[in-house]
C-alpha positions in Angstrom: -127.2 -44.2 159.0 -127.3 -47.9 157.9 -124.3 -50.0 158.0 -125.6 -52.5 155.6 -124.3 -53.7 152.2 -124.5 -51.6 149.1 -124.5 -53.5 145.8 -123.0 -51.1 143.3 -121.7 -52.2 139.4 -122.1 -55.9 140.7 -119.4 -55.7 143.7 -120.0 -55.3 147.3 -118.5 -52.5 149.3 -119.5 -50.6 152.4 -120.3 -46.4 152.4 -117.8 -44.2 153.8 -120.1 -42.9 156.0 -121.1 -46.5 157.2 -117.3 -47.6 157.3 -116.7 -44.7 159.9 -119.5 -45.6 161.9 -118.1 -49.1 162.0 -114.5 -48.0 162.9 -115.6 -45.7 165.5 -117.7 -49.1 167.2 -114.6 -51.0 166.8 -112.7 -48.4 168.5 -115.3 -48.7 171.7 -115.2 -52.1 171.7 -111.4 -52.6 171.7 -111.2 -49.5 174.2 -114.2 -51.5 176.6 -112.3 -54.1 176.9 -109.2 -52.8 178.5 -111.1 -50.2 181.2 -114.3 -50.0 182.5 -117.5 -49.1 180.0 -118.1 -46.0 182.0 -114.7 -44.7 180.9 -114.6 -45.1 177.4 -116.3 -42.0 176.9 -113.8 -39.9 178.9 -110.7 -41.7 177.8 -111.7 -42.1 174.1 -114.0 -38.4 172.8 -116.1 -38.4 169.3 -112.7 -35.9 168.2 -110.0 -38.8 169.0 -112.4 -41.6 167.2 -113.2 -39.2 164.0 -109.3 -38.8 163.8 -108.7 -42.6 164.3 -111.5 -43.2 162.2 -110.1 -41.1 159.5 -106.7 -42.4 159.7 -107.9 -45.9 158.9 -110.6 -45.3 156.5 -108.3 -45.2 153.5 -106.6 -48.4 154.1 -110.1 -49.5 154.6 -111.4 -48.6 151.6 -108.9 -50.2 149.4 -108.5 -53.1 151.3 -111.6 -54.0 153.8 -113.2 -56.0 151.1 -111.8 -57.2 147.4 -112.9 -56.1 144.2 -114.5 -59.6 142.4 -115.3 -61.3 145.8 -118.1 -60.9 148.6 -114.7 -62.4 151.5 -113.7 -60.1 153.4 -109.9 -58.9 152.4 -109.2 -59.6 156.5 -110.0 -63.4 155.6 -108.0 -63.5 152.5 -105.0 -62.0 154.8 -105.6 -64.6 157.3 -105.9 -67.6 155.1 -102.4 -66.5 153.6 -100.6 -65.7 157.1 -101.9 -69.5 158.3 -101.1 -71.1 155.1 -97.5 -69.2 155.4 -97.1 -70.6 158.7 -98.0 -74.1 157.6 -95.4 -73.7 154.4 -92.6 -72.2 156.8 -93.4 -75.0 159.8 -93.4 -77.7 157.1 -90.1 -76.4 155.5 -88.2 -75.7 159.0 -86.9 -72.4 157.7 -85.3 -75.0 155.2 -85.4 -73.4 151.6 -85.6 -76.5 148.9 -84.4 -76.0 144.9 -84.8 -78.6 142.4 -82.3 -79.4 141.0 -81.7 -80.1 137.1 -81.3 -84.0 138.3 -84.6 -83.5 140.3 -86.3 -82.1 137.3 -85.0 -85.2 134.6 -86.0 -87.3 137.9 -89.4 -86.0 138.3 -90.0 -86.4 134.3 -88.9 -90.0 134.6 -91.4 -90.8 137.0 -94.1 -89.2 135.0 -93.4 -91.2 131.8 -92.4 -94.5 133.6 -96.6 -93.7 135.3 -97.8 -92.7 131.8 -96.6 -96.4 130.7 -97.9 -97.6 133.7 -101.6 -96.2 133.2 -101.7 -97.2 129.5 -100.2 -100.8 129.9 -102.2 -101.7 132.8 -98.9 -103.8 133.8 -98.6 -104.3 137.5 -94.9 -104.4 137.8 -94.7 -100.8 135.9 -96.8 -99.5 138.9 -94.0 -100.9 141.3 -91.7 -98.9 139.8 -93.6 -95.3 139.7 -94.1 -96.6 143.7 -90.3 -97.4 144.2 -89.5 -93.9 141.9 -91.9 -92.1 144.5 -90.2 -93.6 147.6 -87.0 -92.8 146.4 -88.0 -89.3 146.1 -89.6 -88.8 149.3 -86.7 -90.8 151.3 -84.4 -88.2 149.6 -86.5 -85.4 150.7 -86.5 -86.8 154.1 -82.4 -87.4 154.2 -82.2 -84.4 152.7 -84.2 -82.4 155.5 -82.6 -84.7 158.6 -78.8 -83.6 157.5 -79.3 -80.1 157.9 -81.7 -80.3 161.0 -79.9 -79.8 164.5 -77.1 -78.0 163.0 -75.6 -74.9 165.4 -73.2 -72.5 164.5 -70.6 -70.0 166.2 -67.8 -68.2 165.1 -64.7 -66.7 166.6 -62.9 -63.8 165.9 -60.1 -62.1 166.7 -59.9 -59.2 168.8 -58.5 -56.3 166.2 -59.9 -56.7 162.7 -58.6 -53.8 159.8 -60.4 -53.5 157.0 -59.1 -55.1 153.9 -56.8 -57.2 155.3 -57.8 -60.8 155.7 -58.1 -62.3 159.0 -58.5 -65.7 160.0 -61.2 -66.4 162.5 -62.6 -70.1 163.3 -66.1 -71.8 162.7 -67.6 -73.8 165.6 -70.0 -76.2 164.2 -72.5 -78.6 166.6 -74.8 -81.3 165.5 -76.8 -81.6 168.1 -78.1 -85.1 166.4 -76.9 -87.9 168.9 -76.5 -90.6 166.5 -77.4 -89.2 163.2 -74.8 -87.4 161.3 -74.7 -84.9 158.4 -73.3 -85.8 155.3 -72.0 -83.0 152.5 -72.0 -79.9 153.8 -71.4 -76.8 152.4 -71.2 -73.1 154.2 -71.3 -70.0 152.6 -71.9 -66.6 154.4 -73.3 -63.9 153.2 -71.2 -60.3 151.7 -71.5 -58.6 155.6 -70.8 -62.1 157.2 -66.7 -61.3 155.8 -66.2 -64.6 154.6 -65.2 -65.0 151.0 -64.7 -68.5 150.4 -67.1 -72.0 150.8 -66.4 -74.2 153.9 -66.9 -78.3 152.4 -67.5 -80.6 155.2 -68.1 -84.1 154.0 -69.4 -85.0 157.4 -70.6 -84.2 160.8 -70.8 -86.8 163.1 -73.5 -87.2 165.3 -72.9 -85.3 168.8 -69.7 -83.6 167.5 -68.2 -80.2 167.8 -65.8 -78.9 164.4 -63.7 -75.8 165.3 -62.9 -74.8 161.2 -60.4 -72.1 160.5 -61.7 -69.9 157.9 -60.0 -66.4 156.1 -62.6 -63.4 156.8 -62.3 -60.3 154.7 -64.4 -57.0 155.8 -63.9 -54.0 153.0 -65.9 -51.2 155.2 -64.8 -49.9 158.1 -67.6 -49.7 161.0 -70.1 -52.2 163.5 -71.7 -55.5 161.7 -74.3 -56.2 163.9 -75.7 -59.4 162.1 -73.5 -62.0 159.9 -75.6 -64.3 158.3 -74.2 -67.8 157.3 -76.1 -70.9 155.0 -75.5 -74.0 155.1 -76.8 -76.1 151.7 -77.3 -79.9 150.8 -78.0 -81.3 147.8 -77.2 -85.3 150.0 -77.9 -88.4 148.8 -79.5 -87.8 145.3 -79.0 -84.1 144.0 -83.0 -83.7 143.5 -83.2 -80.8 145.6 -80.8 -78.2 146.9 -81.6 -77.5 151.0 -80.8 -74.0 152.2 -80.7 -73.3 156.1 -80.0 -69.4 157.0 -77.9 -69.2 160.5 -77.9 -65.8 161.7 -75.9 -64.3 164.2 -76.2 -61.5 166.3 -72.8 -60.1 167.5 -71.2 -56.9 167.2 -68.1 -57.2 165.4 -66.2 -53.8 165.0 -64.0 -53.1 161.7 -61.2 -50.7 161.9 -60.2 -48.6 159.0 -57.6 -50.5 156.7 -54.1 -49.9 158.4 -52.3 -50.6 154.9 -50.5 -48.4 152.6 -52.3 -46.8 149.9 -51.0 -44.2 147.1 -49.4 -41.4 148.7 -49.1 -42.9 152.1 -45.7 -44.0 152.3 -44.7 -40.6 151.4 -45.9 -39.2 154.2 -44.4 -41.1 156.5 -41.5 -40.7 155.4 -41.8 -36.7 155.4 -42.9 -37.5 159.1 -39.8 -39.8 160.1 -37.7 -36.6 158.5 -39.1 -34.2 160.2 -38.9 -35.9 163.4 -35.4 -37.2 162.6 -34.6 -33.7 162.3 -35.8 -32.5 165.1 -34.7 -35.0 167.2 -31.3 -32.5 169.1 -30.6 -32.2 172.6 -28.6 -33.4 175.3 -29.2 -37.1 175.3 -27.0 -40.5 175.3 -27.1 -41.0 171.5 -24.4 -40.1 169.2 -26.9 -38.0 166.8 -23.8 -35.5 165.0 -20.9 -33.2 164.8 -21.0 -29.4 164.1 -19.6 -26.4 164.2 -19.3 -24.6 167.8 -21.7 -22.0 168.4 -21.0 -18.8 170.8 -22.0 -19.5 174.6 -22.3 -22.8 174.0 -20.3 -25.2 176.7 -17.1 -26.3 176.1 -18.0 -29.9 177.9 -19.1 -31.1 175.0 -16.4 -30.0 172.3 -14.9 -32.9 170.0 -11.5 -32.0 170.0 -10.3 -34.8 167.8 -12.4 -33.2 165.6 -11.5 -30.1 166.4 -7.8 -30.5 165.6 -9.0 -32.4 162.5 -11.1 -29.4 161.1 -9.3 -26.6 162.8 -12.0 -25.0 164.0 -14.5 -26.1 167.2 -17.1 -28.4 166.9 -19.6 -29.9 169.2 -20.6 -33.0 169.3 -24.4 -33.6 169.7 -26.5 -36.1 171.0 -30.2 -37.1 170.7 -32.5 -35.7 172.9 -33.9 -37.7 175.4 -37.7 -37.0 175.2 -39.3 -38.1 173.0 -41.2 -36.0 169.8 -45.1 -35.9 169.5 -47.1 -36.2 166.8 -50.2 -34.4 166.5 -52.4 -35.7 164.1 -56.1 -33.7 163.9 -58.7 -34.6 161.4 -61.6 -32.6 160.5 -65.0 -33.4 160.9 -66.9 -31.0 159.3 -67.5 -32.4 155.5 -69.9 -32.6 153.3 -71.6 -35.3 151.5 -70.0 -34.6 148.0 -66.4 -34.9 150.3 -67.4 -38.0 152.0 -65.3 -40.3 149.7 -62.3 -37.6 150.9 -63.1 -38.3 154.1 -62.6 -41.9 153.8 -59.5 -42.3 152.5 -58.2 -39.4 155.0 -59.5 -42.1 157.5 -57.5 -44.3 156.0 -54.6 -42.7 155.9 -55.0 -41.1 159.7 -55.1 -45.3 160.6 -52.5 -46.0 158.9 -50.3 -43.1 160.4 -51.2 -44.1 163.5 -50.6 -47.7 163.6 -47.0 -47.1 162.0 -46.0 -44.5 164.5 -47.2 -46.7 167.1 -45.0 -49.7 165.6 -42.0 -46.9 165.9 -42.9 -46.4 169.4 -43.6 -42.5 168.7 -46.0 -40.5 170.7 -49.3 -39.7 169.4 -51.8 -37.5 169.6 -55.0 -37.3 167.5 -57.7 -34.8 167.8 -61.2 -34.2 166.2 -63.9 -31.6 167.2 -65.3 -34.5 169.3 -62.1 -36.3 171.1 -58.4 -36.2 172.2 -56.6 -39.2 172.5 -52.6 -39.4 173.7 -51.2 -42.9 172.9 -49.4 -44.1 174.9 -50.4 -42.0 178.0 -54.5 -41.4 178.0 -55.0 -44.9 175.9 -53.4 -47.5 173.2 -53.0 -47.4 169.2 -56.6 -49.4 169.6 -58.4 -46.6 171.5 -58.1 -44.1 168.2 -58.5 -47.3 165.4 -62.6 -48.2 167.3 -62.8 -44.3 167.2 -62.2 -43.9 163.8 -63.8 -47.2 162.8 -67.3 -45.5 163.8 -66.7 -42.0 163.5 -68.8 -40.4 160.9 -68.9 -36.6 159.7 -70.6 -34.1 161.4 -71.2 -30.2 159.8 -71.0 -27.0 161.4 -68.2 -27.6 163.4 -65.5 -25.5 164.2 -61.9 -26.6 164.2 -59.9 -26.9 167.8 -57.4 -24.6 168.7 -53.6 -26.6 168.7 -51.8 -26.7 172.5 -48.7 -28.0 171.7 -46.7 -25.9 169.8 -43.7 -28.7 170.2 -44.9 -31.5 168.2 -44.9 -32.1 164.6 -48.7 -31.9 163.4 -50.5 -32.7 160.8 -54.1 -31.6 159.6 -56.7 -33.5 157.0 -59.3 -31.3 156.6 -61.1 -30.5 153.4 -61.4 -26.8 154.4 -57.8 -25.9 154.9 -58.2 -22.3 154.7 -60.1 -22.3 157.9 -58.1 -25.3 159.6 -54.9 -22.5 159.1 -56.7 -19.5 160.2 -57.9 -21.6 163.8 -53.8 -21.8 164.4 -53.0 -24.8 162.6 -50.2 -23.1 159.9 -47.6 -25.2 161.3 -48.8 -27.8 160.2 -48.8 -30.1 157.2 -52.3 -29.4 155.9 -53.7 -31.9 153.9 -57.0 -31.4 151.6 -58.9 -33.1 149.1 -56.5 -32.7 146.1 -53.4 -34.1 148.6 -54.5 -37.4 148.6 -54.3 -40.0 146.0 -57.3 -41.8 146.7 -59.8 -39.1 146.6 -58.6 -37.2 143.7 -56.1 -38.5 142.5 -53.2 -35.9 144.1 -49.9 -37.0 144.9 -50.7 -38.0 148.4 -47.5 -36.1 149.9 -47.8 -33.4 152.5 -47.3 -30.1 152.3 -46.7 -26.9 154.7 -50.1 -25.1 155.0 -49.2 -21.4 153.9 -50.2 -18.7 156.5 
C-alpha cells in the first residue's frame, strides 16, 4: 500500500490505510531508538502497534494535516508553541492593558504623524519621534518596576473560617539600586485577602513586612494562593500585571462563631452539666432536704433549726463532667449543606467547652479524640476542617454512659437504635442553618 498524497475535492490528506502504515513506522522507529533493532519485534508485536495505531488515527485524521493548506497541522502547532514562547519570554509572565490614557496617547501620536506626513515639516517628525520615545521609555519603566519583585506571606497558626485574621506580607525587591514605584497587590478569592495593599515605593534592596486582614469563607486545605501585583507607573498607558503564586498548605478550620440556634445549645449543655454537677467536692453547690441513710457529717443544722426539718448541705463534685459529642458521617449529597453547618456547630461546641475548661470527647465512624487527655481543642478543629462525608457507615456504639452526649446525624432513627437515646439527637430540621429549625436540642425519643 502507497503512503503517498491523495488529492481529493482540491485538499491534500493521507488514506487511512496509508496513515496506519505510517503510525505503525513511527512506532518502530521511536521504539529502535531506546533498545536494540533486534528487539523491537519482541517488545513491540503487529497486535500492540494496530492498537496504538488505532488509538491515534482519529486525532490524526482531524488534525495531521489542515483543511485549506498543504502544512502539516504539526508545523502550524509548532510555529504557535515558539511564537508563544517568544510572546511569554518578551512579556516576562508580565500581562500589559492599555489603558484609556494609552489609547487617547496612541491616537495622538497617529494624528500628530498624519500631520507630519502631509506637511513634510521636519520639526512635526520630532515630535511623532519624541511621542514614540515617550511611549517606549514608559513601557520600559513600566516593565523594570515590577521585575525582581518576591513575595511571602505569614500566617498565623489557627485560622477559623469567617473570621478575619491578620497575617503579614513580606515583600523583596531584589533590584539593588532601582526601586519600584506604585504598587498595588491584590490576591486572588482562595489567596483570603479581601482588600488592595498600595505601596508607593519599594526601595531598591529592601525587605517590607505589610500587615494585611485575611478572610477564608470554606473550611478545608488551600494548597495555592495566588497574589498580583499591577502598575500602571509613570504615564498610565499600560496597566502591568505580574501573577505571584505560592505553594503552601494553609489549613482552615470550620468557623468557631455563633450562628442561629447555636447559643441555645450551649446553654442546654451548661444546664445540663450544671445540673449534674453533685457530689462530695469543696464547692458550696446547695441545700436540701435529708434523704434516708444518708450521713449526718454533712447536715446544715442552722438550716435545719431554720426549716425544722434536716437538710444537707451539698457540694460540687470534684471530677469533672464529659461531653460526648459524635457526628455522623454517613450523608448524602442532597444533606451535604446539613452537614456543614452541623460542622459548624460541632466547632463551635467544641471550642466553647474548651474555653470552659470542660472535657471533651468527639467521635465519628473514623476517629475518637479526648481533649484534654489524647490531644488539644486543635487536634478535632484540623479534623473537622478536612473531614468529608463518607456513606455506608454504621454509627459507633457509645462507652460512656456518664457523660452528657450529643448526636448530629441526619439519620436519627438509626443513630438511637446503635444506643445513642440518651442523647440530644440532632437532625436536619434541628438546625437553623440547614433548614431553617430552631437550632435547639432535643432528647432523642427511644
Amino acid at each position: 500500500m502507497s503512503a503517498n498524497w491523495v488529492d481529493t475535492t482540491g485538499n491534500r490528506s493521507f488514506t487511512v490505510a496509508a496513515r496506519k502504515l505510517l503510525l505503525q513506522q513511527r512506532v518502530r522507529d521511536r521504539a529502535a531508538r531506546v533498545s536494540k533493532p533486534s528487539l523491537v519485534s519482541s517488545y513491540l508485536p503487529d497486535s500492540t502497534l494496530d492498537a496504538v495505531a488505532a488509538a491515534a488515527l482519529p486525532a490524526c485524521q482531524t488534525s495531521c494535516y489542515s483543511a485549506n493548506s498543504a502544512i502539516p497541522c504539526y508545523s502550524q502547532s509548532v510555529a504557535e508553541t515558539l511564537w508563544q514562547r517568544i510572546q511569554a519570554a518578551l512579556e516576562g509572565g508580565m500581562r500589559p492593558q492599555v489603558t484609556r490614557t494609552g489609547v487617547l496617547f496612541t491616537l495622538t501620536i497617529l494624528l500628530v504623524g498624519l500631520a507630519a506626513l502631509a506637511s513634510a515639516n521636519n520639526l512635526i517628525f520630532l515630535m511623532v519621534a519624541s511621542l514614540l520615545a515617550t511611549l517606549l521609555i514608559s513601557g520600559f519603566i513600566s516593565r523594570l518596576g515590577l521585575a525582581g519583585l518576591e513575595l511571602d506571606l505569614e500566617l498565623p497558626d489557627h485560622i477559623p473560617a469567617r473570621r478575619k485574621v491578620t497575617g503579614h506580607l513580606i515583600l523583596k525587591n531584589k533590584k539593588r539600586w532601582v526601586p519600584s514605584f506604585s504598587i498595588h497587590l491584590s490576591g486572588a478569592a482562595e489567596s483570603g485577602m479581601t482588600t488592595a495593599l498600595y505601596l508607593p515605593i519599594i526601595p531598591g534592596g529592601a525587605i517590607l513586612r505589610e500587615p494585611v486582614e485575611l478572610l477564608f469563607t470554606k473550611r478545608g486545605l488551600y494548597r495555592e494562593n495566588a497574589f498580583y501585583f499591577t502598575s500602571r507607573f509613570p504615564f498610565g498607558f499600560t496597566q502591568r500585571r505580574a501573577q505571584v503564586r505560592l505553594v503552601r498548605d494553609v489549613l482552615v478550620y470550620p468557623s468557631i462563631d455563633p450562628q442561629p440556634g447555636f447559643e441555645a445549645l450551649l446553654s442546654t449543655v451548661a444546664g445540663e452539666l450544671e445540673s449534674s454537677q453533685q457530689g462530695r467536692g469543696t464547692d458550696f453547690y446547695r441545700i436540701r432536704p435529708y434523704e434516708i441513710l444518708e450521713s449526718s457529717r454533712h447536715v446544715d443544722w442552722k438550716a435545719t433549726a431554720h426549716t425544722g426539718d434536716l437538710q444537707i448541705r451539698e457540694f460540687a463534685r470534684e471530677q469533672d463532667q464529659t461531653v460526648t459529642i459524635f457526628l455522623d458521617l454517613d450523608v448524602s449529597e442532597a444533606e451535604e449543606a446539613w452537614f456543614e453547618t452541623a460542622i459548624d456547630c460541632s466547632a463551635f461546641l467544641v471550642w466553647r467547652l474548651s474555653l470552659q475548661s470542660i472535657r471533651t470527647r468527639f467521635v465519628t465512624q473514623r476517629c475518637e479524640y479526648r481533649v484534654p487527655d489524647s490531644g488539644s481543642v486543635y487536634t478535632i478543629l484540623r479534623y473537622l476542617a478536612r473531614v468529608a462525608p463518607a456513606q455506608g457507615l454504621e454509627p459507633p456504639i457509645p462507652d460512656d454512659d456518664s457523660s452528657f452526649q450529643i448526636a448530629f446525624s441526619a439519620n436519627t432513627s438509626r443513630v438511637v437504635q446503635a444506643g445513642w437515646a440518651r442523647a440530644c439527637v440532632l437532625g436536619i430540621h434541628d438546625l437553623a442553618g440547614a433548614d431553617g429549625g430552631s437550632g435547639e436540642a432535643r432528647p432523642a425519643s427511644g
